[in-house]
KOLVEX-843538 format. One record per residue: residue in three letters; x negated, y, z of N, C-alpha, C, O in turn. Coordinates in steps of 0.001 Angstrom, whole numbers, plus 500000, padded with zeros to 6 digits. Example, Ala and Ser with C-alpha at 12.3 -4.5 7.8 and 13.67 -1.06 7.14 Angstrom:
ALA486810494310507800487700495500507800486800496700507800485764496681508465 SER487150497750507080486330498940507140487100500030507870486591501138508039 
This chain:
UNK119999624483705222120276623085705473121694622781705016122631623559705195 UNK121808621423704322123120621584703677124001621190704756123610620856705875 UNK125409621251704312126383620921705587126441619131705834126622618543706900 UNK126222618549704478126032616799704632125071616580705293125129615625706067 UNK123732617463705217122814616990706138123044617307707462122225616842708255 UNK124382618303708126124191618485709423125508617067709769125415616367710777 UNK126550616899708811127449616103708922126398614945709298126641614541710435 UNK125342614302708726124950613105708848124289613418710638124558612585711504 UNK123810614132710838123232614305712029124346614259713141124208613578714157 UNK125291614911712923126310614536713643126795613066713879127097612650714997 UNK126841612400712868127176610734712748125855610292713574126053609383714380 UNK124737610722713505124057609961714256124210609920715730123969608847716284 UNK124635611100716555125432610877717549126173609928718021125978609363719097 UNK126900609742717387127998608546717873127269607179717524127943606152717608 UNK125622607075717045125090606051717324124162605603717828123585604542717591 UNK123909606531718702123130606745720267123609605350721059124751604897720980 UNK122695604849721713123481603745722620123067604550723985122140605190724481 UNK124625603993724300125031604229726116123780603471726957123505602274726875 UNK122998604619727904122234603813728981122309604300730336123338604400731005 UNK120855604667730768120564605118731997120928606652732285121277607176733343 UNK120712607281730848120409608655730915121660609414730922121723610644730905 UNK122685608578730950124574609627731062125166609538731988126045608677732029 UNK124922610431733169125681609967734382127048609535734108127552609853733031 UNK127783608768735053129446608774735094129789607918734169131014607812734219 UNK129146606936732966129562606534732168129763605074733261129399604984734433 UNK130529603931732331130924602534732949129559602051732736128936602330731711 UNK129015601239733803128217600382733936127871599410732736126809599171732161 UNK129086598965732581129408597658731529129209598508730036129309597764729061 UNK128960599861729743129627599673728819127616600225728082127287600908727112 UNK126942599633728947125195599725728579125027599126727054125676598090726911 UNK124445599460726116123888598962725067125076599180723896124945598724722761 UNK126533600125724440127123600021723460127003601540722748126932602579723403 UNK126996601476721439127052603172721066127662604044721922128014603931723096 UNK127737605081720999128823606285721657129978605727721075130776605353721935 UNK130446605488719604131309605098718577132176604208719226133396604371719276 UNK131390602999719868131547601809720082132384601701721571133019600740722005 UNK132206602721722045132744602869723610134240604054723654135227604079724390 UNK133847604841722614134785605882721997136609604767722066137677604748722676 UNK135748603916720795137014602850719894137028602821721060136956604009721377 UNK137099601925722421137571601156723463138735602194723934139743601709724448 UNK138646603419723798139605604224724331139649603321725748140290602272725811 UNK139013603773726685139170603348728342139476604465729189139277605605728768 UNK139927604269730303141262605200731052140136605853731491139193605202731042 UNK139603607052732306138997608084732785138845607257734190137801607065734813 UNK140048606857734493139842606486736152140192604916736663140173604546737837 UNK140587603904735232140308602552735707139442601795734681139469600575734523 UNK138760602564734082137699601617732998136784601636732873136148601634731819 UNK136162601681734769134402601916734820134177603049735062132998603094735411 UNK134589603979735087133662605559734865132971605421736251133214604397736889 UNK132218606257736727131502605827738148131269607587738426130662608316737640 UNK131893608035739703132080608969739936130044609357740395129094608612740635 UNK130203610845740318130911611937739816130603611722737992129703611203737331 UNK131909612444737674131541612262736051132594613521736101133636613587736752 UNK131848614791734965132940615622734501133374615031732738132846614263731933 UNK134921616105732765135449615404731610136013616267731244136613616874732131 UNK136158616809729828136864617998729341137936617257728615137944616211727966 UNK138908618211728962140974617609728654140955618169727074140651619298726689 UNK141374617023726296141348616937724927142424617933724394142226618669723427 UNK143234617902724899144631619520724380144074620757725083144067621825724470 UNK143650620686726214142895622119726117142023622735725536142007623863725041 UNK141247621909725616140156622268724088140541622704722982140228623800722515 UNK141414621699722352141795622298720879142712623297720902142535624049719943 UNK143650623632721618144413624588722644143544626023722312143815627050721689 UNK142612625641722903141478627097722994141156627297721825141610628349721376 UNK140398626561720972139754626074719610140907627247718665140685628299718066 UNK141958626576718869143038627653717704143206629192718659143007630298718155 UNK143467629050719595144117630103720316143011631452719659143527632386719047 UNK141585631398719866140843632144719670140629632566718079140505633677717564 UNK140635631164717478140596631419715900141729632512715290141441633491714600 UNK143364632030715794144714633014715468143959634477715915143661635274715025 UNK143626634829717538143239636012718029141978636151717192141469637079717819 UNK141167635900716275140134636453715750140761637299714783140741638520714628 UNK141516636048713956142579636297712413143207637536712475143126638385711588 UNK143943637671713699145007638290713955144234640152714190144762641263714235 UNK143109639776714268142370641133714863141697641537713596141487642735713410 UNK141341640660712712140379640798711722139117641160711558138555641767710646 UNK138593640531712957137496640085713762136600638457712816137209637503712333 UNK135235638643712833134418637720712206134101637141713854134163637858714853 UNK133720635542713843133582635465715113132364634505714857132179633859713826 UNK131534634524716021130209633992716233130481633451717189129461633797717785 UNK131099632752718043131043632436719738129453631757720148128801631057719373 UNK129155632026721110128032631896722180127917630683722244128573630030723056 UNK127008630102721350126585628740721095126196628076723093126680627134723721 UNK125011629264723530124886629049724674125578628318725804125110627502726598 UNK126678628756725702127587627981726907128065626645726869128782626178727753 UNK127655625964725784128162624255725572126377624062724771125789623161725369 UNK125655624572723844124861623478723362124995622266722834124211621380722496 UNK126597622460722832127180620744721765127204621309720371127869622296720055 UNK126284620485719400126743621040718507127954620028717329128254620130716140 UNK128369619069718485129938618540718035130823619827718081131474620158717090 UNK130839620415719024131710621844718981131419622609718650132252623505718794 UNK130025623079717896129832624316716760130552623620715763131459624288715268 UNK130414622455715315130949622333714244132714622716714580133333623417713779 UNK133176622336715446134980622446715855135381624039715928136456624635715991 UNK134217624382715896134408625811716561134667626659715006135590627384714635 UNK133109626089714159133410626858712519134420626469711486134874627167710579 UNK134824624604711942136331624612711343137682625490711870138732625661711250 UNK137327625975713172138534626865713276138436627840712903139261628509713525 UNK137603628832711803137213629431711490135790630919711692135623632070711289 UNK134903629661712776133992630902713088133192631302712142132920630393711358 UNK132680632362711894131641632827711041130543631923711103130002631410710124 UNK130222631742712360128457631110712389128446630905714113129421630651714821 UNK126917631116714569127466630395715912126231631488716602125093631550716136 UNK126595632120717511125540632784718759124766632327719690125093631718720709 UNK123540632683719263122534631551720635121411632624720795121099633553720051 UNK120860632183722086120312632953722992118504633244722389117989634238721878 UNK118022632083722688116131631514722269116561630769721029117531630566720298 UNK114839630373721274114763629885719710115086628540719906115851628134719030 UNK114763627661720784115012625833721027116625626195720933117202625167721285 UNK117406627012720674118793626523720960118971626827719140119966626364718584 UNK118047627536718414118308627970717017117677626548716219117828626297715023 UNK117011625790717122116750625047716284117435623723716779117218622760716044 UNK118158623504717793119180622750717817120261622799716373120394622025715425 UNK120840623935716693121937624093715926121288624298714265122060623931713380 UNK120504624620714005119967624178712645120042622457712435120500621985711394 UNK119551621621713515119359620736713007120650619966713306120613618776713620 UNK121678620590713215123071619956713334123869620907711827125093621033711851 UNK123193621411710810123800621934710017124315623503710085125124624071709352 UNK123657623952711086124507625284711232124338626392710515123317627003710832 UNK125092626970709495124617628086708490124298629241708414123657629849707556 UNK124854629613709528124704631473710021124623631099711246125245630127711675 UNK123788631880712007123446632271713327123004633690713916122271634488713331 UNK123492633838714990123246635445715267122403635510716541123029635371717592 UNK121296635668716603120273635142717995120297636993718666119697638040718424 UNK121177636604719423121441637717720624120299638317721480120527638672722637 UNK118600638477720707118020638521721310117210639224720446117361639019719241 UNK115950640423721015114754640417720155113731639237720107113287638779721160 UNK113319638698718778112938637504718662111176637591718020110799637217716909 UNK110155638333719362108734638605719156108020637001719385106843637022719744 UNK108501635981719245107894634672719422106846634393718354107437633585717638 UNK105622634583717812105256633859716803105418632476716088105702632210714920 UNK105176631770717049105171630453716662107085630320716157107418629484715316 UNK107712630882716554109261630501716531109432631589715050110264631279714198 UNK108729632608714910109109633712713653108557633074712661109210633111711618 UNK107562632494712635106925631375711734107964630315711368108355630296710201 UNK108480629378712298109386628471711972111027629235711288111876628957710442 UNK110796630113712104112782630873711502111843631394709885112618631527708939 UNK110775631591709644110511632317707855110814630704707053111470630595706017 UNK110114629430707870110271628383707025111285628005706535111354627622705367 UNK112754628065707750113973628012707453114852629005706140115759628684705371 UNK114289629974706283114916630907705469114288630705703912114867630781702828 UNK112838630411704239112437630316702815112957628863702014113200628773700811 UNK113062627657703135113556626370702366114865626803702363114990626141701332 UNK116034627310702536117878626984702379117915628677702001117443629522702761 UNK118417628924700987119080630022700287119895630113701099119650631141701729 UNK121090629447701627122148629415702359121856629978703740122842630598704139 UNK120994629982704490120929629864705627121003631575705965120152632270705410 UNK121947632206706809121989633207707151121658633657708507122501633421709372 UNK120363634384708914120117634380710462120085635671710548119705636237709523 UNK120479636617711826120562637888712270120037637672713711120400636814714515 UNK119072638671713865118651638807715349118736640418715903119041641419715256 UNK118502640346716786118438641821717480116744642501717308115783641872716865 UNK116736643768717736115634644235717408115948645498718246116920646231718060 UNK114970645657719218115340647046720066113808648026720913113681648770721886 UNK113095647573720071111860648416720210110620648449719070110009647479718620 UNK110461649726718780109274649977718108108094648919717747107500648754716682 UNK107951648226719058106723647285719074107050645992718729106332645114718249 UNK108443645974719085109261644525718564109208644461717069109450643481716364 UNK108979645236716831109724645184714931108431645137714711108120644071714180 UNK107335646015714941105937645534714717105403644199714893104583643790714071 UNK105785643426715916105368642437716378106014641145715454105395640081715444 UNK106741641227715011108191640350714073107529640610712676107428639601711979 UNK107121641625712212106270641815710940104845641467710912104146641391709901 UNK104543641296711933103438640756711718103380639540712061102197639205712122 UNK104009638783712293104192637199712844105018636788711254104792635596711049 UNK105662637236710392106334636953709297105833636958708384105796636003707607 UNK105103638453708161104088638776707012102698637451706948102285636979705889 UNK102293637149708029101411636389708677101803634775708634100999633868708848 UNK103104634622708336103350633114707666103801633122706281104151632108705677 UNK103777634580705684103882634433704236105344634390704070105859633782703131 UNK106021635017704956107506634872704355108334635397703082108454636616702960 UNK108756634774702385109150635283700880110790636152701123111176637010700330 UNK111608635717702377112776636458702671112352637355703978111531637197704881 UNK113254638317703662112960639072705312113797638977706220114812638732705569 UNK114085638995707233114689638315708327115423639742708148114969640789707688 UNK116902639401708739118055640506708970117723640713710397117294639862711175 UNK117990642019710648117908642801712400118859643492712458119212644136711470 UNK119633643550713814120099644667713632120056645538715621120150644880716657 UNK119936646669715558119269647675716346120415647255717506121623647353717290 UNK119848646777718754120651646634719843120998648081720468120165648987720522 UNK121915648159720791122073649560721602122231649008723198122823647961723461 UNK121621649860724195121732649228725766123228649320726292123981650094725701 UNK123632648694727202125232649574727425124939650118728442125831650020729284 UNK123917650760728816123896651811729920122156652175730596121205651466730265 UNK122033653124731355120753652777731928121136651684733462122069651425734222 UNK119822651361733243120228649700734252120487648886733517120401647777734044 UNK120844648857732274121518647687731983120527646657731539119355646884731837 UNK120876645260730692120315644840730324119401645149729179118785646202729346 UNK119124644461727963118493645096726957119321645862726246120539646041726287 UNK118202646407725391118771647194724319118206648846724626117883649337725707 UNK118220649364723504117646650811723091118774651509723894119914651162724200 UNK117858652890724178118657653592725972119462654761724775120658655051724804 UNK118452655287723788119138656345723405119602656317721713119236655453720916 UNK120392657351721436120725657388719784119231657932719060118821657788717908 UNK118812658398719877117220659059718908116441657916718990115940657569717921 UNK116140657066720202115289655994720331115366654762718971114579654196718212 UNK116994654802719281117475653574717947116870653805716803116087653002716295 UNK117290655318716122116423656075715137115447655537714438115404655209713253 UNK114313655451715663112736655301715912112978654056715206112795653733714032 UNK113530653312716423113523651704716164114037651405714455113411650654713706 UNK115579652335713961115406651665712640114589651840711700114434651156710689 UNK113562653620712333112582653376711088111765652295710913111568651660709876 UNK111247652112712133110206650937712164110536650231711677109673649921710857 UNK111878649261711540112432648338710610112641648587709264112908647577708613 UNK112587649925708482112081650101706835110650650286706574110213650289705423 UNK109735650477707844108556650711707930108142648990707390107264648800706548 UNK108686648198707833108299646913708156108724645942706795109936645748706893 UNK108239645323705678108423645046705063109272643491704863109937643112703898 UNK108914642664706372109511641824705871110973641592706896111302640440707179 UNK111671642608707331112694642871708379113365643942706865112869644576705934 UNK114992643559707476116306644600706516116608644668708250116543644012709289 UNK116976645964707685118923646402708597119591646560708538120092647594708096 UNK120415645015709217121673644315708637122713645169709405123880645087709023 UNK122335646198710725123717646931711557122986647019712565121761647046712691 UNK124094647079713517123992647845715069124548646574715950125055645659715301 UNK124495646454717317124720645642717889124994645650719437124786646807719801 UNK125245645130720161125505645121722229126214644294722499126896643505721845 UNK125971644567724039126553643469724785127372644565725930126652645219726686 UNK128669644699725998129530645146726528129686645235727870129866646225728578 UNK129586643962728165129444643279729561128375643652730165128079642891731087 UNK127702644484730021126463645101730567126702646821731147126034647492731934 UNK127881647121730412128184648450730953128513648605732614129420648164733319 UNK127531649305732837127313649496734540128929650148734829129316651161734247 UNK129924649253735993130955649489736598131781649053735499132857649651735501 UNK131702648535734915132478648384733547134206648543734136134823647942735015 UNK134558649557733258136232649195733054136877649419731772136172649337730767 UNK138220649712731646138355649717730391137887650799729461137396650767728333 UNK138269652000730493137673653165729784136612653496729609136479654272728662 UNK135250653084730435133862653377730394133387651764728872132622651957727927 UNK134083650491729137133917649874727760134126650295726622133299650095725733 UNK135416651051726373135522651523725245134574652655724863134214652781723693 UNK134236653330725650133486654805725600131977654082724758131472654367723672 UNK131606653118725747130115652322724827130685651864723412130246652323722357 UNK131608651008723478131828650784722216131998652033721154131471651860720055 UNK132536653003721335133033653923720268131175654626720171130999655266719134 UNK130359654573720778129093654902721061128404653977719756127798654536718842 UNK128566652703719812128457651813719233128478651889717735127490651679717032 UNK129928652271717201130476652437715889129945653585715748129208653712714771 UNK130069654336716323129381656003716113127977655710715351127812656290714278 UNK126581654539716007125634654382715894125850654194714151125437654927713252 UNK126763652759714056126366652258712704127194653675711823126539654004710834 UNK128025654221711959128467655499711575127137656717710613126976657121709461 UNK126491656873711897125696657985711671124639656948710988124196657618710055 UNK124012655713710944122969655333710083123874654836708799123268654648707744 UNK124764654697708824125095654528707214125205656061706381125142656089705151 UNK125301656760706837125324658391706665124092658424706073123984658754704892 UNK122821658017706978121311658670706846121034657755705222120161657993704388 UNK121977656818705187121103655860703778120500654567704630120006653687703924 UNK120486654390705803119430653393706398120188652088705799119326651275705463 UNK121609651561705525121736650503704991122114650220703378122931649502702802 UNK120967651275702919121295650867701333120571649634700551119378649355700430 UNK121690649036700091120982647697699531121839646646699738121885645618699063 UNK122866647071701171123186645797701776124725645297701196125421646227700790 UNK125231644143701129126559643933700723127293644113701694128439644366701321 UNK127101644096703423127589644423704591126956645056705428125728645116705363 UNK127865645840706674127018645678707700127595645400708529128817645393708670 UNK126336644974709592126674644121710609126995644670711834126103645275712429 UNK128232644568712392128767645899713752129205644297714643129965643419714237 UNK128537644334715755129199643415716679128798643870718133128019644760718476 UNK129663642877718998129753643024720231130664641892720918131183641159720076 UNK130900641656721917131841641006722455131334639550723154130821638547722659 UNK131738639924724606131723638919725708132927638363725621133764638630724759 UNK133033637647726434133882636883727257135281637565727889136426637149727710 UNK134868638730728679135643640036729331135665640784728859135236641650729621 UNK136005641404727538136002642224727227136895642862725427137202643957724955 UNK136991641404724978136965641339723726138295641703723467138710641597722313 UNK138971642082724290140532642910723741139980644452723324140514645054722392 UNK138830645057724117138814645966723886137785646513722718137625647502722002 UNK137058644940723052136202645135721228137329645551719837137336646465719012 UNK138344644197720134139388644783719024139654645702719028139202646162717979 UNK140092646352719477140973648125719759139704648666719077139889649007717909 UNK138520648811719529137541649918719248137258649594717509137486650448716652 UNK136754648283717214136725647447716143137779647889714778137640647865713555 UNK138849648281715688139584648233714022140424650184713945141365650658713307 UNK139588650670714804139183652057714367137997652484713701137676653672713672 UNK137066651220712954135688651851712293136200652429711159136900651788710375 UNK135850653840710965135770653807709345135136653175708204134208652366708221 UNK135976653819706868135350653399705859133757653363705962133408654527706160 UNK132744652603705917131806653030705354130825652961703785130880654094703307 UNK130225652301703134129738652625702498129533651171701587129212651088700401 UNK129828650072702543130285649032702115131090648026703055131092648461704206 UNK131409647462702995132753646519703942131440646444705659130240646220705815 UNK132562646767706524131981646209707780132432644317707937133407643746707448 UNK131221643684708859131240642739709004131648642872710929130773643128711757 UNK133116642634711287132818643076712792132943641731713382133961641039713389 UNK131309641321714081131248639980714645131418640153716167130733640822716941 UNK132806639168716474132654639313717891132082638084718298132462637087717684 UNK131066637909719401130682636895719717131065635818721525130331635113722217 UNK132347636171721634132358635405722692132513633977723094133314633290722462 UNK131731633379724224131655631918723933132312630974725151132513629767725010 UNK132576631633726219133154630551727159134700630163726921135136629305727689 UNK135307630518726260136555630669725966136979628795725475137984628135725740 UNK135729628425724696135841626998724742136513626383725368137592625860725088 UNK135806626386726482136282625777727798136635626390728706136692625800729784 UNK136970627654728646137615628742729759137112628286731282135884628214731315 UNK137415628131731882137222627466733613138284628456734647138758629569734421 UNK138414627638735737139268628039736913138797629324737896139500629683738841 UNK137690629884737600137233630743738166137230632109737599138200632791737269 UNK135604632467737528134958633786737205135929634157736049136783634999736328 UNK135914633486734400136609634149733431137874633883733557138594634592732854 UNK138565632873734405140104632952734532140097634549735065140528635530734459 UNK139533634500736256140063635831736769139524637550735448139984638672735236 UNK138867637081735163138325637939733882138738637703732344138021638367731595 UNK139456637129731850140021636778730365140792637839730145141625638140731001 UNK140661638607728958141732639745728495142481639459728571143295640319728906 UNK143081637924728349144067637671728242145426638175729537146621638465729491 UNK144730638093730230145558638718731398145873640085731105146700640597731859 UNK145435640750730242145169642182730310146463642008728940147147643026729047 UNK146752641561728329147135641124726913147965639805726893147830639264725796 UNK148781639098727738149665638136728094150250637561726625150103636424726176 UNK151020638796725963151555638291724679150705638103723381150968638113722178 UNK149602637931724111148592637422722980148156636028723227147204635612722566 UNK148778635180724170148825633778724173147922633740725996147988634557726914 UNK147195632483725887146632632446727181145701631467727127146132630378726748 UNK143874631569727552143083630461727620143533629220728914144053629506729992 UNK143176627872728454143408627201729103142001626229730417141048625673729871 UNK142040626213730981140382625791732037140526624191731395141608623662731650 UNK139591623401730623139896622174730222138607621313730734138330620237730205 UNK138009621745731566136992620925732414137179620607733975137273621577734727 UNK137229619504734433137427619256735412136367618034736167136048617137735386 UNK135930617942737264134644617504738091135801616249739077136490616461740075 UNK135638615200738411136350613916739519134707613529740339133732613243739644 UNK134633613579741778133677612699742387135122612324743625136259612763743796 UNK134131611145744350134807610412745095134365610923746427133215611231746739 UNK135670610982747331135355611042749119134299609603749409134339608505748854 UNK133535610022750310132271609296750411131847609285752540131065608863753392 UNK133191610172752296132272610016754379133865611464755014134315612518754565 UNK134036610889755793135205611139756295134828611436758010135634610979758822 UNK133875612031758423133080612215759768134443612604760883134734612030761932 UNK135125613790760213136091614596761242137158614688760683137386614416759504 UNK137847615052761424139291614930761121139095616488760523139196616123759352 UNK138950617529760439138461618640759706137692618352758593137433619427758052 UNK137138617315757909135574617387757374135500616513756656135675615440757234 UNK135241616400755188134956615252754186133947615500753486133453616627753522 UNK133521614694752849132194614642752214132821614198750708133778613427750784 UNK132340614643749174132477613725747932130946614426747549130229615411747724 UNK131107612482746579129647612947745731129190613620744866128273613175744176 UNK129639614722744690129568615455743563128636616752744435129083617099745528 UNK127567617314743994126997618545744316126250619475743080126715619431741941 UNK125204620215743363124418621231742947124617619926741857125677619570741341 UNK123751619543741739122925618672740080124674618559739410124856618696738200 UNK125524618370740104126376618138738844127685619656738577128236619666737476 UNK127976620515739341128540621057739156128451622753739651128219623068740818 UNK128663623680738623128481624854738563128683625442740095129554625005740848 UNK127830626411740424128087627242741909127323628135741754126491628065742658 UNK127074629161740945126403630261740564127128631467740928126663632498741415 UNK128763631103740517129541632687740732130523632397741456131194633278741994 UNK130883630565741651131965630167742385131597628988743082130630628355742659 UNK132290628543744207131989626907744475133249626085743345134163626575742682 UNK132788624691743516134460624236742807135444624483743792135383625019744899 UNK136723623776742891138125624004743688138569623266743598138811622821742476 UNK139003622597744820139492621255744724141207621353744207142081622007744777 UNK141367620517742991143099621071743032144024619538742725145206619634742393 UNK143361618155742873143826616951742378143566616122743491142725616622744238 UNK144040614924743892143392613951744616144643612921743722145803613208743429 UNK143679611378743404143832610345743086143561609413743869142450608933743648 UNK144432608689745172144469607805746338143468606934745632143623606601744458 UNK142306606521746458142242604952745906142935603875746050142794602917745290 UNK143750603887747013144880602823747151145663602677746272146500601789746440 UNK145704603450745046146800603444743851147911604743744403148048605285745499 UNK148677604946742921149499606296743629149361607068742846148380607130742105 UNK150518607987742837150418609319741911149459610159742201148822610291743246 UNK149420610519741560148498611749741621148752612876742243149746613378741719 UNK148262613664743285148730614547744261148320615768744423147251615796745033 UNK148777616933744092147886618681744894147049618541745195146724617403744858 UNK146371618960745662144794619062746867145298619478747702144628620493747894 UNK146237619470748609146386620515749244145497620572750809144631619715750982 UNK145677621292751573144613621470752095143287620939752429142729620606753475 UNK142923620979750987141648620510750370140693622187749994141149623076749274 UNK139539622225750599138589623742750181137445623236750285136970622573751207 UNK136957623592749222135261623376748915134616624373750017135144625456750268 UNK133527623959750605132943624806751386131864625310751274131741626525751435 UNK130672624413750932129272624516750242129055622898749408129744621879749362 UNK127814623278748854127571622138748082126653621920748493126158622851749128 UNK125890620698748422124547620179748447124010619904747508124504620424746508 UNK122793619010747266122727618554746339122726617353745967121805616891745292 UNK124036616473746452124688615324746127125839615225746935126463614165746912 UNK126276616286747743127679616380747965128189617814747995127569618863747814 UNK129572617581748292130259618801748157131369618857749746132388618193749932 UNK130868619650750487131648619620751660132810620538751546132997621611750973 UNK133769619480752538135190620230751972135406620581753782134827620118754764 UNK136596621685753630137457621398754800138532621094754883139030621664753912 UNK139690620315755616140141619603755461141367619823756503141133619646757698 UNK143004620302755975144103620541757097144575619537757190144363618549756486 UNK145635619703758516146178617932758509146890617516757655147219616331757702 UNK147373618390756561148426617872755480147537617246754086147931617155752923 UNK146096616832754724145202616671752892145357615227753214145593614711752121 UNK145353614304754112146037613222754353144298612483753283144496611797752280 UNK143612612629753502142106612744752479141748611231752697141520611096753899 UNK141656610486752285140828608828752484139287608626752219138832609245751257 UNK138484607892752903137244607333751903137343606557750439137892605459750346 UNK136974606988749729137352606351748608138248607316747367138210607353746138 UNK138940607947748294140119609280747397139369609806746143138343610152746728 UNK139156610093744937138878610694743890139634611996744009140844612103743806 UNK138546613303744471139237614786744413138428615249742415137339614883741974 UNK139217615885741893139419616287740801139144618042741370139722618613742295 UNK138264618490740616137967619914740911137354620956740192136176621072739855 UNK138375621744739993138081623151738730136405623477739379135961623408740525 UNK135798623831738125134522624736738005135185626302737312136180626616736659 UNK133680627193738039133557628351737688132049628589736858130934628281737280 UNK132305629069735886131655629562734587130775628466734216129882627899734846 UNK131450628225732512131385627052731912129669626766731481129152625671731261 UNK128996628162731446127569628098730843126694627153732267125577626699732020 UNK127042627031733069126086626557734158127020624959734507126859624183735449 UNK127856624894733519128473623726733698128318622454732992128292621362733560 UNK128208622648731647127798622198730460126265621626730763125874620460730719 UNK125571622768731068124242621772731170123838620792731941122819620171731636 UNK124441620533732881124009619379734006124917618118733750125317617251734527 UNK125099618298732454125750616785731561125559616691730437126062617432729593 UNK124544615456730137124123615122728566125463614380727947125747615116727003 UNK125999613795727962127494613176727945128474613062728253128767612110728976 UNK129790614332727686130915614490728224132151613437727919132196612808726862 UNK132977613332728777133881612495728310134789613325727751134854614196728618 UNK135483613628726952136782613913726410138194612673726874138286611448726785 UNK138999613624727313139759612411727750141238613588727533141424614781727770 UNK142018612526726992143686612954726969144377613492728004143659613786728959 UNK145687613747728149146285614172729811146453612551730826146179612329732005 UNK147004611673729764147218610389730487145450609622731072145413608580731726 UNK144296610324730703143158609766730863142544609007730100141422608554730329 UNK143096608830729292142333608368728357141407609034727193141681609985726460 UNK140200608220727252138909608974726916138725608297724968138866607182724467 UNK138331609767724359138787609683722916137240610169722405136677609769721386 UNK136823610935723183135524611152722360134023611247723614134021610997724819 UNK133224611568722978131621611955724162131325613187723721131588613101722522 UNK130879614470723959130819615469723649128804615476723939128233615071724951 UNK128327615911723021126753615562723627126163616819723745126251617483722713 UNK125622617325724622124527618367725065123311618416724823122572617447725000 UNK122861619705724321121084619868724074120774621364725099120994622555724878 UNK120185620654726247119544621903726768118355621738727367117754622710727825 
């Protein structure tokens, strides 16, 4: 798919008209595009928005956007980030101008999102035995020369099953694989042993319409994970594509494909990463981590290498959850409208860290402001005598892990530090 045709798809975005279906947007601003409401540039918190509405901070974003691109550069790291955790594909595109390789997604409805937003390379983090979907990924490959897709492949029957769903739509290209390795027993997917993989890559020369493009994992799966038991999988890892470029298994290819990399972990992908040897033709080392986008106040704050690695810069949390105090029962006890349907509580509750008086007024701490549980249309706080909390108060409140955050909003606001809102960020999930 060419890149004008994903550029035009993108433009059609911004000519979506504003309705029923975007929570948090202004009332008034019904029947006008996205474009059209964009131009108005209106304040976050006096130009209609109607609480709860989340809004991602326009310098943190792009903040992140470079921060990761320099740390890719700087590592000499190819990067894929985890399409998964946003589903905007306004920000695949922001993501491959900062220089990503291509973009990482989970299933197939998210491969054919991002196809139909222009996307050129994709790396589907998954074994992909779907017929009906191996049928549609041969159509793609056979209409765009350009189009580069890599999937995982980690059993005997998988690679059987993928050849015969391909062969069976007549595919004229063969789909790239490359052999997942597990990061442990227990873990998630992926092949348990170095002999098993073996198996698995014969089956993939067995298989006529599958290449093997490399080796592959997910890090973050290593049972107790620390630094030293991560690196140990990883060097396990390189070892793999090591010993099959040895056997001949990737002759033919102009690369191969060696990746890995979460979220937590990817300092130590580098380290392991740029001890591969020579092999036999240039390694391609794709790291694929994706929350970094939007970092958040929780789970990966407390987990970002970056902590581990300080003078390598620092992610910034650029999403934040404004709902309004709504019921003020006890002098301990407040109620805002914000719950389950709108904001992440999978690994964290939010955190309340802003309050905006409705009476007018600076903007203030949270302070003894604590999320307690959520519902599912409020968020109960508790409340010391210094939160001084009103009906009406707008609390502002960090989320934890951005993938469960993103989806429970078809329309993000982008908004500046002063509040003012510059773009809509749109979601497919």
């Amino acid at each position: 798919m060419a890149l004008d045709t994903g550029t035009e798809a993108l433009a059609r975005l911004a000519e979506e008209h504003i309705d029923h279906r975007f929570k948090g947007l202004p009332p008034d601003a019904a029947g006008l595009t996205v474009a059209e409401l964009a131009a108005q540039r209106r304040n976050l918190f006096t130009g209609g928005f109607t609480t709860p509405v989340l809004a991602l901070s326009a310098e943190r974003l792009e903040h992140n956007l470079k921060l990761m691109e320099t740390y890719t550069a700087r590592h000499g790291l190819a990067f894929a980030p985890h399409g998964k955790t946003s589903m905007a594909p306004q920000l695949f595109r922001r993501q491959v101008e900062h220089g990503a390789w291509g973009i990482t997604l989970a299933v197939p409805h998210q491969v054919r999102v991002a196809r139909a937003f222009g996307t050129a390379r994709i790396f589907l983090a998954n074994e992909l035995v779907d017929a009906a979907a191996l049928r549609w990924i041969a159509a793609e490959l056979d209409a765009d020369p350009d189009f580069r897709f890599v999937c995982y492949v980690d059993s005997v029957r998988g690679a059987a099953l993928m050849d015969a769903a391909l062969t069976g739509a007549g595919a004229s290209r063969p789909v790239d694989v490359v052999v997942e390795l597990a990061a442990g027993e227990g873990a998630r997917t992926g092949v348990r042993t170095e002999a098993e993989c073996a198996a698995v890559a014969d089956a993939v020369a067995a298989a006529p319409s599958l290449r093997l493009a490399g080796v592959a994992g997910y890090e973050g799966e290593v049972p107790g994970a620390d630094p030293e038991k991560v690196e140990a999988w990883l060097r396990r890892l390189v070892a793999l594509a090591v010993d099959f470029d040895r056997a001949g298994r990737f002759a033919g290819l102009e690369e191969i494909v060696l990746s890995a990399g979460g979220s937590a972990w990817f300092d130590a992908v580098a380290d392991v990463f740029a001890e591969v040897p020579d092999l036999s033709v240039p390694v391609l080392k794709l790291l694929r981590s994706g929350a970094y986008v939007s970092h958040d106040d929780g789970h990966y704050r407390e987990l970002t290498p970056f902590n581990r690695v300080p003078a390598e810069g620092a992610l910034e949390p650029a999403f934040r959850l404004w709902s309004q105090v709504v019921s003020r029962p006890a002098p301990g006890q407040a109620f805002t409208n914000a719950g389950k349907r709108d904001a992440a509580y999978d690994l964290h509750l939010p955190f309340a860290q802003v309050v905006r008086p409705a009476a007018g007024g600076a903007e203030r701490p949270a302070a003894g402001v604590t999320v307690t549980a959520l519902s599912d249309q409020h968020a109960w706080l508790r409340t010391a005598p210094e939160a001084e909390l009103e009906v009406g108060d707008w609390v502002g409140m960090g989320l934890s892990h951005p993938c469960t955050s993103f989806d429970k909003w078809q329309l993000i606001p982008v908004a500046q530090a002063d509040g003012t809102v510059v773009d809509y960020v749109r979601t497919f999930f």
